[in-house]
N, C-alpha and C positions, 0 to 999 in steps of 0.2 A: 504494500500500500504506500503510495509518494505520500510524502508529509512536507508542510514548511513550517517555519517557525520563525520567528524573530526574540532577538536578545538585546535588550535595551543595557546598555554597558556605561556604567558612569562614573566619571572618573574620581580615585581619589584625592585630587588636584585639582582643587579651581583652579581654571583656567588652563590646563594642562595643555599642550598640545597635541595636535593630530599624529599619529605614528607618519613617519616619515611613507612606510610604503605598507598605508591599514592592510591591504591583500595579501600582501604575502606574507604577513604574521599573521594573521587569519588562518592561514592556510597551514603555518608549521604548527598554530595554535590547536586546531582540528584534529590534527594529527598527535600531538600529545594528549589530546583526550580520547582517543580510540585506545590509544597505548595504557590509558590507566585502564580501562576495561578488559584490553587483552593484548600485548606485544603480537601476538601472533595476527590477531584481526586487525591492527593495523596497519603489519606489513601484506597481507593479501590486499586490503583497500589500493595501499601503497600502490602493488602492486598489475593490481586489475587493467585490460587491457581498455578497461570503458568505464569510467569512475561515477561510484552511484551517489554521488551527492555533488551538489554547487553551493556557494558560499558569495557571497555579495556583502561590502562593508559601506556605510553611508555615517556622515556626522548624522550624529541626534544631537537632543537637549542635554548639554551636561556632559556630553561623551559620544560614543559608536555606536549605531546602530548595527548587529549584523544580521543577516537571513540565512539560514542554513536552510537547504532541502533534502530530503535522502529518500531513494529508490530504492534500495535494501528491507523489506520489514524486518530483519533482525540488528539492524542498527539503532533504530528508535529509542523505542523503550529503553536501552541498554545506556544511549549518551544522554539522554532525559535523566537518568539516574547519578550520573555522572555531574553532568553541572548543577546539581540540587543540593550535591550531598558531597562531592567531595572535589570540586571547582570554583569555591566561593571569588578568588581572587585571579585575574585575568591577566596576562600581558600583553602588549601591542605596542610595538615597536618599541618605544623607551618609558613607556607610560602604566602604571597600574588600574586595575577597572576592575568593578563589580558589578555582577547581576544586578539593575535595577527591576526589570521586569522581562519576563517570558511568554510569549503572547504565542498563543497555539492554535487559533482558530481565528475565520474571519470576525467572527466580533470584535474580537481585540486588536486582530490590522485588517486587512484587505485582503493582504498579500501573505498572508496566513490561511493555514488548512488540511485537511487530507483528502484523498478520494484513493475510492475501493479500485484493485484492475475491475472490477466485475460492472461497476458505474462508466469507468473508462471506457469496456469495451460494449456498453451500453449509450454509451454516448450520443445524442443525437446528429444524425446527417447532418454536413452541410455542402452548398455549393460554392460559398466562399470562405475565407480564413486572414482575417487581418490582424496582425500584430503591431504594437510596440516593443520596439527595442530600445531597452531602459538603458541598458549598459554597452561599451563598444561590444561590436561582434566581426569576429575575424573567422576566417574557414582555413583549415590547415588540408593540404594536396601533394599527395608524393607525385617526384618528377623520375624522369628515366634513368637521372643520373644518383637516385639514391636522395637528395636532399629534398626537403619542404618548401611548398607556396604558400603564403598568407595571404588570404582573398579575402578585402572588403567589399565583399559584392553581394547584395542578397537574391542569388540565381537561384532561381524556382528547385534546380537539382542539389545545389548545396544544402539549404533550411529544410524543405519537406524530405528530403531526403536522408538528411542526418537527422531530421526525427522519426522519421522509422526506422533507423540504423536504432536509434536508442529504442522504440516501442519493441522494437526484436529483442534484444539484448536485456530488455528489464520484465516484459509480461510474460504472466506465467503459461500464457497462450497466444505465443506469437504468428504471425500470418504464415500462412503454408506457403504462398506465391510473392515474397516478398522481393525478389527481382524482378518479375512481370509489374508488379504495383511500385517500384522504384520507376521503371521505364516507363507508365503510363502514368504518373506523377509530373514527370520532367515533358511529358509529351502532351499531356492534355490538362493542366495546368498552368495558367499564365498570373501572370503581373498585372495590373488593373491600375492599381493606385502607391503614387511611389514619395515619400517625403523623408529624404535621409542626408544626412549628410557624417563627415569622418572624424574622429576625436581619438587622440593616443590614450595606451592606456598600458600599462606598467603589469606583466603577467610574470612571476617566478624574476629571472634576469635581465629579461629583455622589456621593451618597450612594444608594443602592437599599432598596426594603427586600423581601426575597426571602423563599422558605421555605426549610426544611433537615427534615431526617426519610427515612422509609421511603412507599414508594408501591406498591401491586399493583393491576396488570389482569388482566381475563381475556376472552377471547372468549365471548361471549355464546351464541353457534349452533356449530355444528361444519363453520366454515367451512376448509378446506383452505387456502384460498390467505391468509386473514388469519394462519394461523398460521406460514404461511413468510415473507410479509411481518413479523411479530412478530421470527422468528428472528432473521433480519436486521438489524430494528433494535435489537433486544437484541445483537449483536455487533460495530453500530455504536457505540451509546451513548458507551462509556467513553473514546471517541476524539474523537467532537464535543461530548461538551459539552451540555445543555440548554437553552435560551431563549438569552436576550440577555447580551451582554458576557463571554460566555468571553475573550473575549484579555484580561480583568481579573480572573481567577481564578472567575466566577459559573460557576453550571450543572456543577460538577463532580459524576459521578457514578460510583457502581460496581452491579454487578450483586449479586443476592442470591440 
């Protein structure tokens, strides 16, 4: 079951400063709280070749805001237990932070929540799918020569496509024809409505340079079965994240 969460982090420092690079102590932060549950289950996280959570940091009031999300259901409950009871005190970048509030459902944000695969894959049709993209988003692309492209392009095969790369990868009932529905995603899905534009954005060592803006699709023919694959990925989205380097705040998006 995808989960998001928000963690309202406040500093123990008026006026403290912003960590120099909030994401990627987020990110070593995450991973030392996998490690107090289990060394072992944090080195497969580590590990995995498609990582089941994103991590997003924003100022708040007083401090950080961060968003975790996690695809895993045996993650939850397990880091839930962890920051209640034996994570009181937080680091990020040179700054200390405490739990001010834990907000688990939309009530308490927006952008907070879960849903079941079984709602997921209950989802309603759509014929079209417009996003925002809150955070940059970049698409990583191996070339002949062995090295990577970073594409800030939001090409209809990149995004719906790397969302069902993840709806394969994380539901417990993944599409049987999921090449044929990549290929008629890229083929009978267009672009409609486009307002983007590109903002750097600082992932692990490197710097990126992604997009940010509004995106719409629509199904092209009055295909039944793309429109329930749509659904789906529309009620994946807000949980995995877009392209490359979610676990360093990229790719964050919401529905429109």
């Amino acid at each position: 079951m995808p989960h998001a969460f928000i963690l309202d982090l406040v500093s123990e420092r008026e006026g403290a400063p912003q960590p120099l690079q909030p994401h990627q102590a987020a990110h070593g932060l995450f991973y030392h709280l996998l490690s107090l549950i289990s060394p072992d289950l944090s080195a497969t996280v580590h590990d995995a070749r498609r990582v089941p959570f994103t991590l997003a940091v924003r100022p708040g009031r007083g401090g950080m805001r961060l968003r975790i999300t996690l695809l895993n259901d045996d993650l939850f409950a397990p880091l839930l237990s962890v920051l209640l009871t034996r994570a009181p005190r937080w680091r990020l970048g040179t700054e200390d932070y405490q739990i001010g509030r834990l907000l688990a459902t939309p009530e308490g944000h927006p952008r907070a929540g879960c849903v079941s695969w079984a709602d997921i894959a209950a989802a309603p049709p759509r014929s079209s799918l417009a996003l925002e993209f809150l955070t940059p988003t970049v698409f990583a692309t191996s070339l002949r020569n062995g090295k990577r492209r970073y594409t800030p392009i939001p090409e209809t095969r990149l995004v719906l496509g790397g969302l069902l790369r993840s709806y394969q990868a994380f539901a417990p009932q993944p599409f049987e024809n999921a090449d044929l529905l990549a290929e008629a995603l890229t083929d009978r899905v267009s672009i409609t409505r486009l307002s983007v534009q590109t903002e750097e954005h600082r992932a692990g060592r490197h710097d990126y340079v992604g997009f940010v803006g509004k995106v719409m699709w629509q199904v092209q023919e009055d295909d039944a079965e793309l429109r329930r694959v749509l659904g789906r990925l529309a009620a994946l989205a807000p949980y995995t994240g877009v392209g490359t380097k979610t676990p360093y705040g990229m790719g964050q998006v919401a529905l429109l």
